[in-house]
C-alpha positions in Angstrom: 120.4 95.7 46.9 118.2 98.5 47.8 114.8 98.6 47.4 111.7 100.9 48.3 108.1 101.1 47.4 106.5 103.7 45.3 103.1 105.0 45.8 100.9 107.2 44.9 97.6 109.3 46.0 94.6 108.3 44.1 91.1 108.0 43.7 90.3 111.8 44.1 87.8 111.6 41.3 84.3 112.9 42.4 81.0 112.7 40.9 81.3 114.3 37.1 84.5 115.8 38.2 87.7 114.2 37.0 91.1 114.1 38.6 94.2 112.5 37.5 95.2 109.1 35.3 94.6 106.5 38.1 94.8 103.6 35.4 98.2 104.9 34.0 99.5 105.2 37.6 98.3 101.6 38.8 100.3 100.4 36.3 103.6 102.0 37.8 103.4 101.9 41.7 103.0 99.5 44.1 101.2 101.1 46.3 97.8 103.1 46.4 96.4 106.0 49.0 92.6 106.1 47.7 90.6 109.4 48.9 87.5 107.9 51.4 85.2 110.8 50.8 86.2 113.5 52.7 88.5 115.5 50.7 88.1 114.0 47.8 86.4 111.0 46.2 83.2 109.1 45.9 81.5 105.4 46.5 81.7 104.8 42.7 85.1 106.1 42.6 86.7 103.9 45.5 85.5 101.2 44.5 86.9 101.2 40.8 90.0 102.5 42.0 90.4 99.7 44.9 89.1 97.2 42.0 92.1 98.1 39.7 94.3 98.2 42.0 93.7 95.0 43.5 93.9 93.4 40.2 97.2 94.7 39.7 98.4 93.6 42.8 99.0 97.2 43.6 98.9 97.4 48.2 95.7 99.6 49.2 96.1 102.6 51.2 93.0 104.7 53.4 93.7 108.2 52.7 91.7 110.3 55.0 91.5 114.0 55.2 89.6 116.9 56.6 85.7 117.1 55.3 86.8 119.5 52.9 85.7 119.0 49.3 85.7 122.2 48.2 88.9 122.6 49.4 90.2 119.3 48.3 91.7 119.2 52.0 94.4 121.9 51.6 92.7 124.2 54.2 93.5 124.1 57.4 90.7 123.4 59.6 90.5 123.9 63.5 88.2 121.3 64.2 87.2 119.9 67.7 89.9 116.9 68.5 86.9 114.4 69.6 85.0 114.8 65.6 88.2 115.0 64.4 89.1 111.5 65.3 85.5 110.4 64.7 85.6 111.8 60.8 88.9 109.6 60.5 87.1 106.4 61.9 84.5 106.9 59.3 86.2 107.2 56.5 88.7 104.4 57.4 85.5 102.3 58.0 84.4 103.4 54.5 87.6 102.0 52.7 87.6 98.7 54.7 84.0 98.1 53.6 84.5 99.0 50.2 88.1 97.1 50.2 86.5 94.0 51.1 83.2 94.3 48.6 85.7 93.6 46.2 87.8 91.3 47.5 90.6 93.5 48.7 92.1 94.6 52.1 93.3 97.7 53.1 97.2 97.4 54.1 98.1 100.8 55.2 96.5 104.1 56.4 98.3 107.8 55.1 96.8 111.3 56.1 95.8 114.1 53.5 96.6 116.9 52.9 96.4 119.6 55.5 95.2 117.2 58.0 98.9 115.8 57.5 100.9 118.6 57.0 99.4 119.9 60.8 100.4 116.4 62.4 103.6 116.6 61.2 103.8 119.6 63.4 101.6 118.2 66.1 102.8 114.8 67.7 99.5 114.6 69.7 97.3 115.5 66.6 99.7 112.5 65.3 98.9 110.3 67.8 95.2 110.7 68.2 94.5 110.4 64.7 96.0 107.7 64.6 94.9 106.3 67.5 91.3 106.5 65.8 92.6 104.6 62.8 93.8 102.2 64.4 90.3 101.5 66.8 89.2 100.4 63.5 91.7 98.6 61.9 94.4 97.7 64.5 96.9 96.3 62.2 97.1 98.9 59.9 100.4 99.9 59.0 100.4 103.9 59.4 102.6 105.6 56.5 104.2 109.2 58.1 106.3 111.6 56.8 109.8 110.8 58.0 111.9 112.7 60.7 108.6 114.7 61.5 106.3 115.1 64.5 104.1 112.0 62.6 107.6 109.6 63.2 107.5 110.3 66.6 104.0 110.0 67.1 104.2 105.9 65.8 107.2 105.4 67.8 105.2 106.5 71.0 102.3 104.0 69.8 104.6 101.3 68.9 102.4 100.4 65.8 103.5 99.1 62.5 104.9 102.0 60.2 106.6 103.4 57.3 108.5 106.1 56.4 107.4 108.1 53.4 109.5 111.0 51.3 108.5 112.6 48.4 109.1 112.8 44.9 107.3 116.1 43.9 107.5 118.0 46.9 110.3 120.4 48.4 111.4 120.3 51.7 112.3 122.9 54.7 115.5 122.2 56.8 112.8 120.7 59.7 111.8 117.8 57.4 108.1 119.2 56.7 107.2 120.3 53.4 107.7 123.8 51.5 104.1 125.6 51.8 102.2 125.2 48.3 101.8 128.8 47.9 105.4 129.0 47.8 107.5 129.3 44.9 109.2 125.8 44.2 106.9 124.0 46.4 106.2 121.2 44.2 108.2 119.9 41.8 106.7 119.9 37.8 110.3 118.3 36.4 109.8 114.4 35.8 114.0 114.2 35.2 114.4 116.6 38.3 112.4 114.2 40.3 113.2 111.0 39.7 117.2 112.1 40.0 116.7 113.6 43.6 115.2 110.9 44.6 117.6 108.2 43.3 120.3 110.3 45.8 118.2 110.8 48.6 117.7 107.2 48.8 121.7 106.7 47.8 122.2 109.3 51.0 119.1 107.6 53.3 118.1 111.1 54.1 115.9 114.0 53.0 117.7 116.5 51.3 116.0 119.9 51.7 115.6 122.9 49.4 119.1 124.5 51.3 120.7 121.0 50.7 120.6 119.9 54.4 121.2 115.9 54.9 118.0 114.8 57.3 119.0 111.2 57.5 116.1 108.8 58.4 113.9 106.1 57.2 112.4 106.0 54.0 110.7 103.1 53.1 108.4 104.5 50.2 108.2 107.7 48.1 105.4 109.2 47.3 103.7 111.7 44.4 100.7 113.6 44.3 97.6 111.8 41.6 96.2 115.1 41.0 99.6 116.4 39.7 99.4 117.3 35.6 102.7 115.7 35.6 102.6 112.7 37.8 102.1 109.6 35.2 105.6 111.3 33.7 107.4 111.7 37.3 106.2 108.3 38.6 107.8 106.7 35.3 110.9 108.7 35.8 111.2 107.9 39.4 110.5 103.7 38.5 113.3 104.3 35.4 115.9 105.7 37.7 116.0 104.3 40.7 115.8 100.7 38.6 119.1 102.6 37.0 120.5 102.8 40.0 120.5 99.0 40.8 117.2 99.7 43.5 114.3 98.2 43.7 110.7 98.5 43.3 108.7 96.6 46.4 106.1 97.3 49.0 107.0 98.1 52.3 106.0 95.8 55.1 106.3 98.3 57.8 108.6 98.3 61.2 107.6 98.8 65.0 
């Protein structure tokens, strides 16, 4: 029997400003990415987030990005490599303090945003920020967008990883992701969603927007928190792939 985790990005809540239905989601995934500050999220935030999720026996994710609040870390930023690395050590820092204030641990470690979508492109981008994770938490297990430049990057560290896809987002025929300003970028349709990726996961591949087969890893699948729809396509996604006889369980990462 098949089985695959299912997580989502969370904790982007900031100050009086409100984003997504964390609670709901906790309740559906077994795995959490929580915003560390700099795209998104607050002190107050991460830790009521890490709190729940904890308690729900839900596997705590760092999810760093570029300094970018306004932005919410969708712009791409040409920042010197050196802070770069230094921004990601901080706020990984941030979620291992707060993870262990309230009795949690941080598992895993996932990129934001722009910050990810360029080192999917990037294997040395990959690699250093990584690299910068990991000088703070060594045994993190790095999450990376399969059969991308972020793959390749892990393989050359040898660390702990897994291989992510995702539920609301189209794909090009290189395995990144359709640009959000295009039309069709990310998917809205909970039915839509869950179904493509019951046979992606049936196929072991990415199927892109042309219907190219990418076969690779995919060892949990991922929607966006901040998403009007993504309590409905993370329920959709649990229901089918349980349909289809596969499994709901967090990954425990390969070398």
């Amino acid at each position: 029997m098949k089985s695959v985790d299912l997580n989502a990005d969370m904790g982007e809540s900031f100050g009086a400003w409100h984003m997504g239905d964390d609670a709901a989601l906790l309740n559906i995934v077994t795995s959490a990415n929580i915003a560390c500050g700099g795209h998104a999220g607050d002190a107050d935030v991460m830790a009521a987030t890490m709190t729940l999720a904890h308690r729900n026996g839900v596997g705590i994710g760092a999810h760093p990005g570029f300094m970018d609040l306004a932005g919410f870390g969708r712009n791409r930023m040409a920042v010197p490599r050196a802070t770069l690395q230094n921004q990601v050590r901080f706020q990984v820092g941030a979620a291992l303090g707060m993870a262990r204030s309230v009795g949690a641990t941080v598992r895993h470690l996932k990129l934001h945003g722009a910050m990810a979508n360029m080192a999917s492109e990037d294997v040395s981008l990959a690699k250093d920020l990584y690299e910068a994770a990991l000088s703070v938490a060594p045994d993190l297990i790095i999450m990376v967008l399969s059969a991308t430049a972020q793959q390749q990057a892990v393989e050359t560290l040898g660390c702990a990883w897994a291989g992510e896809i995702f539920a609301d987002r189209a794909y090009n025929d290189d395995a990144t992701l359709v640009d959000r300003s295009l039309p069709g970028a990310v998917i809205h349709d909970a039915e839509i969603a869950g179904a493509r990726m019951v046979e992606m996961i049936q196929a072991g591949a990415i199927i892109t927007e042309n219907g190219k087969h990418i076969e690779t890893r995919i060892d949990t699948i991922c929607l966006h928190g901040d998403t009007a729809e993504a309590v409905q396509i993370a329920s959709s996604v649990r229901r089918q792939l349980e349909a289809a006889g596969i499994t709901l369980a967090q990954f425990s990462g390969v070398t």
